[in-house]
mmCIF file of the N, C-alpha and C atoms, coordinates in Angstrom:
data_MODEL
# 
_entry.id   MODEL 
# 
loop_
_atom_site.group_PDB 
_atom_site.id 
_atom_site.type_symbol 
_atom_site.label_atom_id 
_atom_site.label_alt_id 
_atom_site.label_comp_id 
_atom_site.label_asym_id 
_atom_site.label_entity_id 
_atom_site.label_seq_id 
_atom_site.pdbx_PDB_ins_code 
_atom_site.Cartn_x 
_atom_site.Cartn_y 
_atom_site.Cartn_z 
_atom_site.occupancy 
_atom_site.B_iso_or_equiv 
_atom_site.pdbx_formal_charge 
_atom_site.auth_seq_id 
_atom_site.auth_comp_id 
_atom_site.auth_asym_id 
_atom_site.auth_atom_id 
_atom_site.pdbx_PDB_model_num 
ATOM 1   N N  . UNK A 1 1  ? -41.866 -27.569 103.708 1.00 0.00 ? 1  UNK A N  1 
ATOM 2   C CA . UNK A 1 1  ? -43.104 -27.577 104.458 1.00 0.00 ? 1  UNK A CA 1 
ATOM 3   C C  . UNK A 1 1  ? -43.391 -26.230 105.076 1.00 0.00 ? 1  UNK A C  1 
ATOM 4   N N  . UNK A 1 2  ? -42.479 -25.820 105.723 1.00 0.00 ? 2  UNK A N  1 
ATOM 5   C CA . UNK A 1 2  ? -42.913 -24.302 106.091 1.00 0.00 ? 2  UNK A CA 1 
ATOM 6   C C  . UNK A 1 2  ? -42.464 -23.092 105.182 1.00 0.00 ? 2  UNK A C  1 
ATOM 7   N N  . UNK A 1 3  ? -43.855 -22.406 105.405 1.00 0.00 ? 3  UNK A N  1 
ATOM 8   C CA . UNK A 1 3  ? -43.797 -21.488 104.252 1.00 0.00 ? 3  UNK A CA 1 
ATOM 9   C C  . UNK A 1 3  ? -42.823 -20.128 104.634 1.00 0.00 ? 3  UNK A C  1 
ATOM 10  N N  . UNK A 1 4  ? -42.726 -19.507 103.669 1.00 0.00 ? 4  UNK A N  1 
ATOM 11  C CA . UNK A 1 4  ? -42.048 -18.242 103.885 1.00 0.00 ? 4  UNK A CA 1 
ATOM 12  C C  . UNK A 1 4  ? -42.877 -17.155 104.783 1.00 0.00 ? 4  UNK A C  1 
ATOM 13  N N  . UNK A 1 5  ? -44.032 -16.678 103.979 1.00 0.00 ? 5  UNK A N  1 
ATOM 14  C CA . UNK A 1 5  ? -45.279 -15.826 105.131 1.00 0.00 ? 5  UNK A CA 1 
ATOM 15  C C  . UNK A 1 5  ? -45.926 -16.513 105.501 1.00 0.00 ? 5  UNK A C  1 
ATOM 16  N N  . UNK A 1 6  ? -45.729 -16.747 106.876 1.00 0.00 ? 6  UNK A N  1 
ATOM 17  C CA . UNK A 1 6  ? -46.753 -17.673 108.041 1.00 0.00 ? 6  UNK A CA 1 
ATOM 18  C C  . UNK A 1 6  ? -47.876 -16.464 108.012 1.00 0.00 ? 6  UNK A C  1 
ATOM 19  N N  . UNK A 1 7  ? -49.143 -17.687 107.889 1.00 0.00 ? 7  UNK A N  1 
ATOM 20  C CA . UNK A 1 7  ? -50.786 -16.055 108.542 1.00 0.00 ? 7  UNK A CA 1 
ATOM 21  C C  . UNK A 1 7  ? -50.699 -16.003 110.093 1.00 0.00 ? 7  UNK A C  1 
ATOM 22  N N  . UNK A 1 8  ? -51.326 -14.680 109.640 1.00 0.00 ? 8  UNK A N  1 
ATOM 23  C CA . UNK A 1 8  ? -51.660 -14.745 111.357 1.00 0.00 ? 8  UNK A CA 1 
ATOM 24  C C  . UNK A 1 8  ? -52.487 -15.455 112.092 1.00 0.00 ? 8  UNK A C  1 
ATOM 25  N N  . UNK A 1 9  ? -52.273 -15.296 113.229 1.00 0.00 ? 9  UNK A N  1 
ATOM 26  C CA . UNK A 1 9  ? -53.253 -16.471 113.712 1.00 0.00 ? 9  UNK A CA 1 
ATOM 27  C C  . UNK A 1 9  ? -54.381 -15.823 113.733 1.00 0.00 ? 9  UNK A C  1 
ATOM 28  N N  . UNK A 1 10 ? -55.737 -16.812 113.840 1.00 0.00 ? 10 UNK A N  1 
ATOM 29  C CA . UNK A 1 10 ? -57.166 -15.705 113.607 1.00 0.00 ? 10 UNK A CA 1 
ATOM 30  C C  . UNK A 1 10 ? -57.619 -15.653 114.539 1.00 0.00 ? 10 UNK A C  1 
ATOM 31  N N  . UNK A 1 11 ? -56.900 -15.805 115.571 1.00 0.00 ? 11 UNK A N  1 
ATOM 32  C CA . UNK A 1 11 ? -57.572 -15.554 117.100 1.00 0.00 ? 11 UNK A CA 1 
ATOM 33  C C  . UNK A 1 11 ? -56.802 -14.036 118.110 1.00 0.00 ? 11 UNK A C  1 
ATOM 34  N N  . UNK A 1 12 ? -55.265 -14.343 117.936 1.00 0.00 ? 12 UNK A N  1 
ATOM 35  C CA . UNK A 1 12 ? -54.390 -13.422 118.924 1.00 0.00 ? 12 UNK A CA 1 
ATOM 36  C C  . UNK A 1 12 ? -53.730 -12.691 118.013 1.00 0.00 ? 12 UNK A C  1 
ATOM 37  N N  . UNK A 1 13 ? -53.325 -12.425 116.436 1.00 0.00 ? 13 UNK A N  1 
ATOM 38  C CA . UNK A 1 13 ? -52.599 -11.894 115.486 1.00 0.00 ? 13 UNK A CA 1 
ATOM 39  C C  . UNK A 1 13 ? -51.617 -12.571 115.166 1.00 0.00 ? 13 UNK A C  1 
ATOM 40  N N  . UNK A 1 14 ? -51.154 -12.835 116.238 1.00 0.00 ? 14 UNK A N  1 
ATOM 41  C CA . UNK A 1 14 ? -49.438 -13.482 116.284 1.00 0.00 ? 14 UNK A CA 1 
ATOM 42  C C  . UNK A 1 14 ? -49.281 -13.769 114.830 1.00 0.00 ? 14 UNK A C  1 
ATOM 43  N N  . UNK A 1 15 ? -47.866 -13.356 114.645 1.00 0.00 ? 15 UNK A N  1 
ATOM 44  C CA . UNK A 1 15 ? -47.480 -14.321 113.293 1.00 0.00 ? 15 UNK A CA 1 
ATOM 45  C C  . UNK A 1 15 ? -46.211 -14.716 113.699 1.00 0.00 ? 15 UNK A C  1 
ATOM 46  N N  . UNK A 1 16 ? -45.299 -14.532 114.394 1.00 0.00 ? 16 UNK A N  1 
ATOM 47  C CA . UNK A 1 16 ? -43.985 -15.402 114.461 1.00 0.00 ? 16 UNK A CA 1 
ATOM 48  C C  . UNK A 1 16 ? -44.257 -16.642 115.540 1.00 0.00 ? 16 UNK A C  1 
ATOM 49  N N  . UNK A 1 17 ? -44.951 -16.585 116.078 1.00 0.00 ? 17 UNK A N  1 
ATOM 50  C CA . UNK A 1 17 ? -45.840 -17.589 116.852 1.00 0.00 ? 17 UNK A CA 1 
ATOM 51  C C  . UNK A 1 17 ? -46.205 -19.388 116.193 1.00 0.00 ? 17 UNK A C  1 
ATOM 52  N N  . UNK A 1 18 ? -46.499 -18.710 114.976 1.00 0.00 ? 18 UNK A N  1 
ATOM 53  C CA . UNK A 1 18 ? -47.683 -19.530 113.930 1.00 0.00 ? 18 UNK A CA 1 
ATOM 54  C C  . UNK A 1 18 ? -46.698 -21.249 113.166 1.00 0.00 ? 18 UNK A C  1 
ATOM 55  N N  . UNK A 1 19 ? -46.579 -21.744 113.779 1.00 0.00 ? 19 UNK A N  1 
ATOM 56  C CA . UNK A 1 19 ? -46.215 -23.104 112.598 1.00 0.00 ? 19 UNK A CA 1 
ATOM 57  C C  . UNK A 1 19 ? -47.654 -24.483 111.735 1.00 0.00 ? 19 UNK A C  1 
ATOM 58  N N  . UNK A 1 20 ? -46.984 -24.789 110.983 1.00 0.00 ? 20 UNK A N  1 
ATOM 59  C CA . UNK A 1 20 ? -47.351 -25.614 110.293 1.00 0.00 ? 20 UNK A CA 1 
ATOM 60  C C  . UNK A 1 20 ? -48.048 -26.796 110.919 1.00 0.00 ? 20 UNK A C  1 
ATOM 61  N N  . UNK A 1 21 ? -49.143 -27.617 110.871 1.00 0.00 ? 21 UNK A N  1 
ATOM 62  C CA . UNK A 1 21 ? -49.292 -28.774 110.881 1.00 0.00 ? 21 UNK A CA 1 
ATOM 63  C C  . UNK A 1 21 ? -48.922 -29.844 109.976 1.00 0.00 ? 21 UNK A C  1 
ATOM 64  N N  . UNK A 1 22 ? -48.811 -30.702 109.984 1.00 0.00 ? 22 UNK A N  1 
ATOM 65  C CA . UNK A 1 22 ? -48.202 -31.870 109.002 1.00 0.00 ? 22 UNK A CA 1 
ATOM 66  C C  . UNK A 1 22 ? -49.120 -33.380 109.637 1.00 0.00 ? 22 UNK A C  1 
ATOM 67  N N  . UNK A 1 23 ? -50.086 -33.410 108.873 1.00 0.00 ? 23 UNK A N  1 
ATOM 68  C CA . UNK A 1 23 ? -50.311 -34.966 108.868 1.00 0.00 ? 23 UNK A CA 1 
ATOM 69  C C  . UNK A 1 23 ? -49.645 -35.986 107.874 1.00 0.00 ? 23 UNK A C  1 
ATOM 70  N N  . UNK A 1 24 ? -50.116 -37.100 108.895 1.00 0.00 ? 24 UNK A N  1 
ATOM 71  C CA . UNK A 1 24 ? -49.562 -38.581 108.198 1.00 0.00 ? 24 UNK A CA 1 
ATOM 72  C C  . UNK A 1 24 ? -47.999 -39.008 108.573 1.00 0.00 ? 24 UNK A C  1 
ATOM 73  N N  . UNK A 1 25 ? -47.942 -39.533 107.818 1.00 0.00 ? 25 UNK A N  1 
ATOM 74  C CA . UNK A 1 25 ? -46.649 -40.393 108.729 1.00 0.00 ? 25 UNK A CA 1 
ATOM 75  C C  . UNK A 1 25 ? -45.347 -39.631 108.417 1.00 0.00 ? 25 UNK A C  1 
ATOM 76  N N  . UNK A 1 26 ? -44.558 -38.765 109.718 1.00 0.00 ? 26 UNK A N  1 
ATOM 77  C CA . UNK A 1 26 ? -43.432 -38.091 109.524 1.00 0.00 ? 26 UNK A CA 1 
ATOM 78  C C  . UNK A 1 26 ? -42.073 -38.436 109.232 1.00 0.00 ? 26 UNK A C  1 
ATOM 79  N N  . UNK A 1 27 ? -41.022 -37.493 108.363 1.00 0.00 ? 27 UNK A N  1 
ATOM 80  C CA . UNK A 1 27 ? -40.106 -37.814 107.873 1.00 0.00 ? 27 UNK A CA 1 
ATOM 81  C C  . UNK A 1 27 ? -38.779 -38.013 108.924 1.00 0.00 ? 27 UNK A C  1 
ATOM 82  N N  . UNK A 1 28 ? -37.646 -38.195 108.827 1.00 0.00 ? 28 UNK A N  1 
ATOM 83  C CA . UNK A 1 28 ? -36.727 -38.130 109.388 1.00 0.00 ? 28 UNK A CA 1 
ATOM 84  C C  . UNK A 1 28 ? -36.086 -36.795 109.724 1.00 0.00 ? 28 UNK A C  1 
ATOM 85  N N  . UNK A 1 29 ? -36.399 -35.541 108.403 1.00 0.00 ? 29 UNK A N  1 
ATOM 86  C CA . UNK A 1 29 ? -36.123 -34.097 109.176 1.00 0.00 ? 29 UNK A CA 1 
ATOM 87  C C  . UNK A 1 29 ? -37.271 -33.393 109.845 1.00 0.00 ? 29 UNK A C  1 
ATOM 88  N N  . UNK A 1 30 ? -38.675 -33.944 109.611 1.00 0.00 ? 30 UNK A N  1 
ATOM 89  C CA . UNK A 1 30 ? -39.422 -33.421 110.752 1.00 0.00 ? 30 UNK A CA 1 
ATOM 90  C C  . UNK A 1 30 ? -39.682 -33.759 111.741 1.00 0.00 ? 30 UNK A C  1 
ATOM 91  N N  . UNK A 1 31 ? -38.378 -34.651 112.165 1.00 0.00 ? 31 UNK A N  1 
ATOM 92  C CA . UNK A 1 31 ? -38.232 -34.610 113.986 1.00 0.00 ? 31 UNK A CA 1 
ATOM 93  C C  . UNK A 1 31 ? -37.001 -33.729 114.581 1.00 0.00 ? 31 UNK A C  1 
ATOM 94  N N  . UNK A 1 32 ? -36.420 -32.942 113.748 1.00 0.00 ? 32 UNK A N  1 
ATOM 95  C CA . UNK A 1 32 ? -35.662 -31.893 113.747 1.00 0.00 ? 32 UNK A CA 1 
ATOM 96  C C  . UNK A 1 32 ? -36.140 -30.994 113.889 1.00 0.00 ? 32 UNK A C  1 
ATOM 97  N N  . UNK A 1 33 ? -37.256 -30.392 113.093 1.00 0.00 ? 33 UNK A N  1 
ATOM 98  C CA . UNK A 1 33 ? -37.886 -29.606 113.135 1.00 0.00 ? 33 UNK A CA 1 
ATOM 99  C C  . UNK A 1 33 ? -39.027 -29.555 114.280 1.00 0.00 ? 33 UNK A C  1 
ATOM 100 N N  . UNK A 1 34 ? -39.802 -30.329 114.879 1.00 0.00 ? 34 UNK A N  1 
ATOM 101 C CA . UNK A 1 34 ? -40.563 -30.931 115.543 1.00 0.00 ? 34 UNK A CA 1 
ATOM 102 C C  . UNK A 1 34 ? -39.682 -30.219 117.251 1.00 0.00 ? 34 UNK A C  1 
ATOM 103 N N  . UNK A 1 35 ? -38.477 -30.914 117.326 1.00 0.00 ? 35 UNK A N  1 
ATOM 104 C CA . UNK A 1 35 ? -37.978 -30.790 118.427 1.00 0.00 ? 35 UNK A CA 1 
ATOM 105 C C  . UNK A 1 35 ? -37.680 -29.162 118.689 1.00 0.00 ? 35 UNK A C  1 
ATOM 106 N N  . UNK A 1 36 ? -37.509 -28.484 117.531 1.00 0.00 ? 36 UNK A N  1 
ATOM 107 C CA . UNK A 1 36 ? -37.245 -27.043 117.438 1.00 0.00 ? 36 UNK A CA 1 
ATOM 108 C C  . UNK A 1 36 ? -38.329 -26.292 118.170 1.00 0.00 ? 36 UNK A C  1 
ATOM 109 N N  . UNK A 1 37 ? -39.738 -26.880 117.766 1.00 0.00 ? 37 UNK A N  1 
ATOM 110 C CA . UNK A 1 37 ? -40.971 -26.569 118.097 1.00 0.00 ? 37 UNK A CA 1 
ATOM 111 C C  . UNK A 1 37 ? -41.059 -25.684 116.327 1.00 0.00 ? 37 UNK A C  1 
ATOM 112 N N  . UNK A 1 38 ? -40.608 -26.295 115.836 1.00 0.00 ? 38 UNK A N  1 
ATOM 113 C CA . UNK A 1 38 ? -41.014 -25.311 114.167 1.00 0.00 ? 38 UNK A CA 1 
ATOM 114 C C  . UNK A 1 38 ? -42.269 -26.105 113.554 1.00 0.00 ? 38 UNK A C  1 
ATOM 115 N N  . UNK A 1 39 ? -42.879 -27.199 113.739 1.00 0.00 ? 39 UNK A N  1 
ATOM 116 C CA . UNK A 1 39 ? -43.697 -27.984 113.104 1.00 0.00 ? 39 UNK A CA 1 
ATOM 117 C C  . UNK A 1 39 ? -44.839 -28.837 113.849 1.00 0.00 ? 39 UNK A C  1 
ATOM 118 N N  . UNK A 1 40 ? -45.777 -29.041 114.020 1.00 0.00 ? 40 UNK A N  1 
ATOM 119 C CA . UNK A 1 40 ? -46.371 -29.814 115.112 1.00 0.00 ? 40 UNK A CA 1 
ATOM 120 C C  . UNK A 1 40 ? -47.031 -30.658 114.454 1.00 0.00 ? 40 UNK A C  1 
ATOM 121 N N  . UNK A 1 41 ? -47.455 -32.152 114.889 1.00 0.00 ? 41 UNK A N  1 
ATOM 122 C CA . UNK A 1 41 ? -47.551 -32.998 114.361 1.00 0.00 ? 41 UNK A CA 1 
ATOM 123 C C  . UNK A 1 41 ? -49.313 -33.296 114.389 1.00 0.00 ? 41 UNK A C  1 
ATOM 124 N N  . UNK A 1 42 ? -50.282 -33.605 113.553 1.00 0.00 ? 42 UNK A N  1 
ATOM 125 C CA . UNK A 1 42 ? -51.490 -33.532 113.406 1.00 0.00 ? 42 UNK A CA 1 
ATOM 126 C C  . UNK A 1 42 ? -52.339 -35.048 113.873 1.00 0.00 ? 42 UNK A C  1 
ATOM 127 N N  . UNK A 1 43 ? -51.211 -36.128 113.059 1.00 0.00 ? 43 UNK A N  1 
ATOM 128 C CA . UNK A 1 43 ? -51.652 -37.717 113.318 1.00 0.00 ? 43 UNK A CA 1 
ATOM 129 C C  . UNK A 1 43 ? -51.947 -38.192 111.855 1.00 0.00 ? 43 UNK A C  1 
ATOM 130 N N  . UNK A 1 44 ? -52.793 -39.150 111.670 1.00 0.00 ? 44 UNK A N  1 
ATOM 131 C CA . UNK A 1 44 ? -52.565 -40.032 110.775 1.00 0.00 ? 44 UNK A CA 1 
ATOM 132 C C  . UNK A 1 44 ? -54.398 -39.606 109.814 1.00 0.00 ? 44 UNK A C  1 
ATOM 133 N N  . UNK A 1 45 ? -55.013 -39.355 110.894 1.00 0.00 ? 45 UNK A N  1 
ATOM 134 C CA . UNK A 1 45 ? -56.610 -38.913 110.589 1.00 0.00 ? 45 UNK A CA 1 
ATOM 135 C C  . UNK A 1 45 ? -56.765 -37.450 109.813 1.00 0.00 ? 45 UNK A C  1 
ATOM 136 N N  . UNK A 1 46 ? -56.958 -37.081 108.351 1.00 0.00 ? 46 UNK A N  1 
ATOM 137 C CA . UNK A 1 46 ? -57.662 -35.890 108.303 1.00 0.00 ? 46 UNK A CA 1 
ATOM 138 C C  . UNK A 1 46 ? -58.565 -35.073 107.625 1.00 0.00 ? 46 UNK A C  1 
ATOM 139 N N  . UNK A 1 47 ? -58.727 -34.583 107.261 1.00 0.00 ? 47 UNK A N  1 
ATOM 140 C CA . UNK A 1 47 ? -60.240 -34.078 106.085 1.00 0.00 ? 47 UNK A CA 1 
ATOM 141 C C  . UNK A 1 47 ? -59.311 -32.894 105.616 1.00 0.00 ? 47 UNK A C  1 
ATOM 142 N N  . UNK A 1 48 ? -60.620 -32.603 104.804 1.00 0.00 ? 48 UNK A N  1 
ATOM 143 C CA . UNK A 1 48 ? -61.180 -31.083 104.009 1.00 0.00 ? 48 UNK A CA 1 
ATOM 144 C C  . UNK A 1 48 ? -60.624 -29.464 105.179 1.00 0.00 ? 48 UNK A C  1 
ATOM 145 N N  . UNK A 1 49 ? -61.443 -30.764 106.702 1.00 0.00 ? 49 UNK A N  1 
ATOM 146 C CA . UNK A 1 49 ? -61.946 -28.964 107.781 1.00 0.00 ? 49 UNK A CA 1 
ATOM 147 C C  . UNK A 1 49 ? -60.180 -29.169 108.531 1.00 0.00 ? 49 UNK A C  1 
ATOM 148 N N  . UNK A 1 50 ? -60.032 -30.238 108.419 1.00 0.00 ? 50 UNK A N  1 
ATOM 149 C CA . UNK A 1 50 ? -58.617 -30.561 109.414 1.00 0.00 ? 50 UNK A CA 1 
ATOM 150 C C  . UNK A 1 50 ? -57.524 -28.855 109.581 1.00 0.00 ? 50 UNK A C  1 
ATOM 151 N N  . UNK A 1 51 ? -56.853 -28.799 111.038 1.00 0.00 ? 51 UNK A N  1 
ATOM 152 C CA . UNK A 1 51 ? -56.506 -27.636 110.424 1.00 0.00 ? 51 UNK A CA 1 
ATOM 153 C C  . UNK A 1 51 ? -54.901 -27.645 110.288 1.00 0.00 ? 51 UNK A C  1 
ATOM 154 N N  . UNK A 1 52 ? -54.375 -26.626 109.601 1.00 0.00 ? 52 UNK A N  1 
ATOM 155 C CA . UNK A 1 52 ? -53.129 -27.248 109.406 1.00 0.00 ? 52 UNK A CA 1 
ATOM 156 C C  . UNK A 1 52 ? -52.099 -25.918 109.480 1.00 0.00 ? 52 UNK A C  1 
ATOM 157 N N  . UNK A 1 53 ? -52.445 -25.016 110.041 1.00 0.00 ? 53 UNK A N  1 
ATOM 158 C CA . UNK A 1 53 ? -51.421 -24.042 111.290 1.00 0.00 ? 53 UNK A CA 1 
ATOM 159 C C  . UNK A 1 53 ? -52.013 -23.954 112.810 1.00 0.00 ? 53 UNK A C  1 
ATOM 160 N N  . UNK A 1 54 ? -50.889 -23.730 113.851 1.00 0.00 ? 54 UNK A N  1 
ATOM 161 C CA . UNK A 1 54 ? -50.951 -23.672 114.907 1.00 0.00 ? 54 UNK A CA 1 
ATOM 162 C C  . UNK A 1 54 ? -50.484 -22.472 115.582 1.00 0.00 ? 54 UNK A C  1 
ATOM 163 N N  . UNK A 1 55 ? -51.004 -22.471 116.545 1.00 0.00 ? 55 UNK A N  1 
ATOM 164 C CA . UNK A 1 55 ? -50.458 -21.071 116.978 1.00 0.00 ? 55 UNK A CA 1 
ATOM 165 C C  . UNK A 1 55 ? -49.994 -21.131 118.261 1.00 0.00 ? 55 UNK A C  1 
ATOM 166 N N  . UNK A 1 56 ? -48.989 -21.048 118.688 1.00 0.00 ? 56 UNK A N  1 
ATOM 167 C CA . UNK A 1 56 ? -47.940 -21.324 119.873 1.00 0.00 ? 56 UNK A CA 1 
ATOM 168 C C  . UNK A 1 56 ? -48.331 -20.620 121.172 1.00 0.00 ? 56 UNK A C  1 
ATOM 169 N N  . UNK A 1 57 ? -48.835 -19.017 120.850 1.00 0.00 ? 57 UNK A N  1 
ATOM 170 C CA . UNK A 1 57 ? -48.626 -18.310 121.697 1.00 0.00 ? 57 UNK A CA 1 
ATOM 171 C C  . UNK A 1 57 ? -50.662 -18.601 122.500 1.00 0.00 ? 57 UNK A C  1 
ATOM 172 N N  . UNK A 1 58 ? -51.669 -18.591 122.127 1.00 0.00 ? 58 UNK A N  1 
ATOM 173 C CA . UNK A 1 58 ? -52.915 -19.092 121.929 1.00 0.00 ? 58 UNK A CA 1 
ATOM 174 C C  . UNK A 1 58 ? -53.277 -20.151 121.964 1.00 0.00 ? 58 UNK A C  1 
ATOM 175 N N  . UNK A 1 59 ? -52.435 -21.171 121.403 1.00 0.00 ? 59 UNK A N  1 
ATOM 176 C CA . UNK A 1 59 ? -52.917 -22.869 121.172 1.00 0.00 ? 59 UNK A CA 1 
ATOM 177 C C  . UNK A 1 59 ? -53.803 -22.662 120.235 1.00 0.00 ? 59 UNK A C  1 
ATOM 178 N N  . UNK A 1 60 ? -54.151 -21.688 119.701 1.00 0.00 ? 60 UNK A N  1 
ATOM 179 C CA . UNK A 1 60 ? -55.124 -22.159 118.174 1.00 0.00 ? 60 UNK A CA 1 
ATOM 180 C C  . UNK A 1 60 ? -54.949 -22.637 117.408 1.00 0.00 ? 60 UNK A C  1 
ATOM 181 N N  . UNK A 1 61 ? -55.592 -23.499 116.489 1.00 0.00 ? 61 UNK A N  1 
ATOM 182 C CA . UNK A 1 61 ? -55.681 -24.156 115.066 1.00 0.00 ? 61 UNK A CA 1 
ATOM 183 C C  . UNK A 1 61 ? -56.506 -24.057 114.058 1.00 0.00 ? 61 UNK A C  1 
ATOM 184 N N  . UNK A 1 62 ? -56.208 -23.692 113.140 1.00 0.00 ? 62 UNK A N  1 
ATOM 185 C CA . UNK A 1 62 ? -56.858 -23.096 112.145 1.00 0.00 ? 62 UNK A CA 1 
ATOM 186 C C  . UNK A 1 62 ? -57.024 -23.718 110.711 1.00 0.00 ? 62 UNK A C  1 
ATOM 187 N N  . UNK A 1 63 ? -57.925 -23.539 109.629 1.00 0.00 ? 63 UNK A N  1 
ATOM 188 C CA . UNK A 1 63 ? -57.278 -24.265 108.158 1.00 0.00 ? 63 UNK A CA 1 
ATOM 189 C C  . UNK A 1 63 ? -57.129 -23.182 107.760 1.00 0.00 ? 63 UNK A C  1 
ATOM 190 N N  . UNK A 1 64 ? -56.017 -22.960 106.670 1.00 0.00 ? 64 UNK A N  1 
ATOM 191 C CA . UNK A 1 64 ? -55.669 -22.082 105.698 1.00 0.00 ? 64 UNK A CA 1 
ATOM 192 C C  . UNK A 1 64 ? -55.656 -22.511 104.326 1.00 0.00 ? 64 UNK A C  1 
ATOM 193 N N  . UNK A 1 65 ? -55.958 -22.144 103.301 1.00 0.00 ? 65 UNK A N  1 
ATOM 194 C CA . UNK A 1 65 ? -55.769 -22.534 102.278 1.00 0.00 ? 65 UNK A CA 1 
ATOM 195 C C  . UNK A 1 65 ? -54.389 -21.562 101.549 1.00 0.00 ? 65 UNK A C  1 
# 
């Protein structure tokens, strides 16, 4: 799930900052990851615009393709 080059975020630059979103229903190692703060959890709802990195240092959310 998490990639090798995280983007930057498109608000503050940050990039070691930056994790993954993950919708839908989570696994048993992404509450490992979760607790790390490496992954943040989105919910069960999402689209096309949904976004699916976060940015730690900002609180932004973004879509990336």
């Amino acid at each position: 799930m998490i990639k090798d080059k995280r983007p930057k975020c498109k608000n503050c630059s940050s990039e070691l900052n930056v994790i993954p979103i993950k919708y839908g229903l989570p696994y048993n190692e992404d509450f490992d990851l979760i607790q790390k703060k490496q992954l943040m959890l989105g919910g069960f709802k999402y689209d096309n615009k949904s976004p699916n990195w976060h940015c730690k240092s900002c609180e932004n959310k973004w879509k990336e393709d």
